[in-house]
C-alpha positions in Angstrom: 33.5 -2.9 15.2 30.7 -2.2 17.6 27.5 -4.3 17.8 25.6 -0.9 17.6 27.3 0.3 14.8 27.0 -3.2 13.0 23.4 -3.5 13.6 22.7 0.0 12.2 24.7 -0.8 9.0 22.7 -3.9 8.6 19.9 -1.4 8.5 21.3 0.7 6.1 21.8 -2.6 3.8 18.1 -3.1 3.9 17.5 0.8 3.7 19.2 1.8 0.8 17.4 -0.4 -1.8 14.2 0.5 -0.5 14.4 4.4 -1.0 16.2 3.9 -4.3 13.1 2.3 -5.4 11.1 4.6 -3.6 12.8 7.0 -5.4 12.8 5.5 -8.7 8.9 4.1 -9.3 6.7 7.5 -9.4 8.2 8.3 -12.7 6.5 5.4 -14.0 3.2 7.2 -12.9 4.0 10.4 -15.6 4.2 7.6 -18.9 1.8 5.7 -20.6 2.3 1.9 -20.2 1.2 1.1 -23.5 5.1 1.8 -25.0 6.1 -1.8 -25.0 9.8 -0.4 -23.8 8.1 1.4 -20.8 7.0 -1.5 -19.7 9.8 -3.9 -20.0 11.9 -1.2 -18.7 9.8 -1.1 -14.9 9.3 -4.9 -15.6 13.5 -4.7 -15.3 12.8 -2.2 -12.5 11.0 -5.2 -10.4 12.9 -7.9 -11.7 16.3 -6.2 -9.9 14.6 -4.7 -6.9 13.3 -7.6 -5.7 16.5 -9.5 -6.7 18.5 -6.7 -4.8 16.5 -7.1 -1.5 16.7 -10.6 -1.6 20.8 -10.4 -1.5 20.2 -7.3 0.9 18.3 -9.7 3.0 20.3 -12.7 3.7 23.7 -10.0 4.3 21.7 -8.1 6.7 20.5 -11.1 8.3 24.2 -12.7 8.8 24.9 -8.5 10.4 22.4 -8.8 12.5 23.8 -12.1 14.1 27.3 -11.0 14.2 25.7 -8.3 15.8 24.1 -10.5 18.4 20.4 -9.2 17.3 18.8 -12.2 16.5 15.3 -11.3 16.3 16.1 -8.5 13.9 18.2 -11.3 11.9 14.5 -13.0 11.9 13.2 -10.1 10.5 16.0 -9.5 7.9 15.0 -12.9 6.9 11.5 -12.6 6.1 12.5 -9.4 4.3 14.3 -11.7 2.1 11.9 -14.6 1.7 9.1 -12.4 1.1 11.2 -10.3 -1.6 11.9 -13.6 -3.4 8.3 -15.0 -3.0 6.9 -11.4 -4.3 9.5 -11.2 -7.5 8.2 -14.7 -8.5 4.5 -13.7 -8.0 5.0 -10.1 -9.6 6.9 -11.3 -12.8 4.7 -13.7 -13.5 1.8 -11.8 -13.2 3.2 -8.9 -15.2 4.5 -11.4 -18.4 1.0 -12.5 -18.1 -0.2 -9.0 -18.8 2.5 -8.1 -21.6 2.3 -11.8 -23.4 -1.5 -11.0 -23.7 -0.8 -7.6 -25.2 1.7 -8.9 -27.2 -1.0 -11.5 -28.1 -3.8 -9.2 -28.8 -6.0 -10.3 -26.2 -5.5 -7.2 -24.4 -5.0 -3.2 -24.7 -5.7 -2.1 -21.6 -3.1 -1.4 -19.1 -5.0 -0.8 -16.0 -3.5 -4.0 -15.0 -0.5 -2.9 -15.5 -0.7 0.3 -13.6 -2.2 -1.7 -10.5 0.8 -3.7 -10.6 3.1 -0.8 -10.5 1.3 0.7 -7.9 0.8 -2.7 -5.3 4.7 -2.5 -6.0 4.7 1.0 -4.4 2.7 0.4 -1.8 4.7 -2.9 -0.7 7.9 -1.1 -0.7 6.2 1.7 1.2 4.8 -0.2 3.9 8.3 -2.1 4.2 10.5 0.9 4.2 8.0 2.3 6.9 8.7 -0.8 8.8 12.6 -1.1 8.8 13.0 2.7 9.1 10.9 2.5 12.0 12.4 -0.3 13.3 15.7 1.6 12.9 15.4 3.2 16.9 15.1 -0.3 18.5 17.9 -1.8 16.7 20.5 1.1 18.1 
C-alpha cells in the first residue's frame, strides 16, 4: 500500500468518529436534560466517544509511522492522550452534576447543557484541525 494512501486512511480513522459525533450531539440541544434517561443516554454518548478516539488515536498513530509521517503520528498521539484526559475530566464532572440531582441538591441543568455544549465545541475545533490538516498529510 502506498504511504499516501496509508497516511490518508489514518486520517479517515481519526475523521470518522469525529463527524459521527458531530453528527450525533445537536439532537441533545432539541430535549430537556431534566429526563434522567436523556441524560445518561449523552452521558453514554461521551463515555464512547471519547473511548472511540482514544482507540482511533493510538491506530492512527501506528498508520502514521508505517506511513513514515512521524510528526502527524505526534499528532495522532495527543489526539489520543487528550481524548483520554478529557473522558476522565468530562465524566466526572457530569456524575457530579446527575449524583447532585439525583441527591436533591440540584434542579438545574444549565450545567449540564454547558457540558454538552464544551463537548461540541471540543470536537469542533478538533475536527477543524485534522480535516485541515488532511492537505499536508497527502
Amino acid at each position: 500500500m502506498p504511504p499516501d494512501a496509508l497516511a490518508l486512511y489514518a486520517a479517515v480513522i481519526l475523521l470518522l468518529p469525529m463527524l459521527c459525533f458531530f453528527l450525533s450531539t445537536p439532537t441533545f440541544l432539541l430535549v430537556g436534560l431534566d429526563v434522567p434517561e436523556v441524560t445518561q443516554l449523552l452521558r453514554g454518548l461521551f463515555n464512547g466517544y471519547f473511548l472511540v478516539m482514544g482507540i482511533a488515536g493510538a491506530v492512527a498513530a501506528v498508520a502514521f509511522v508505517v506511513a513514515g509521517r512521524p510528526a502527524f503520528a505526534v499528532g495522532a498521539v495527543v489526539v489520543a492522550v487528550f481524548a483520554i484526559a478529557a473522558r476522565r475530566w468530562f465524566l466526572r464532572r457530569m456524575d457530579a452534576e446527575l449524583q447532585a440531582r439525583a441527591d436533591g441538591r440540584s434542579t438545574s441543568v444549565r450545567p449540564l447543557r454547558v457540558l454538552h455544549l464544551e463537548g461540541m465545541l471540543v470536537n469542533a475545533i478538533q475536527f477543524a484541525v485534522v480535516l485541515a490538516s488532511v492537505r499536508l498529510i497527502v
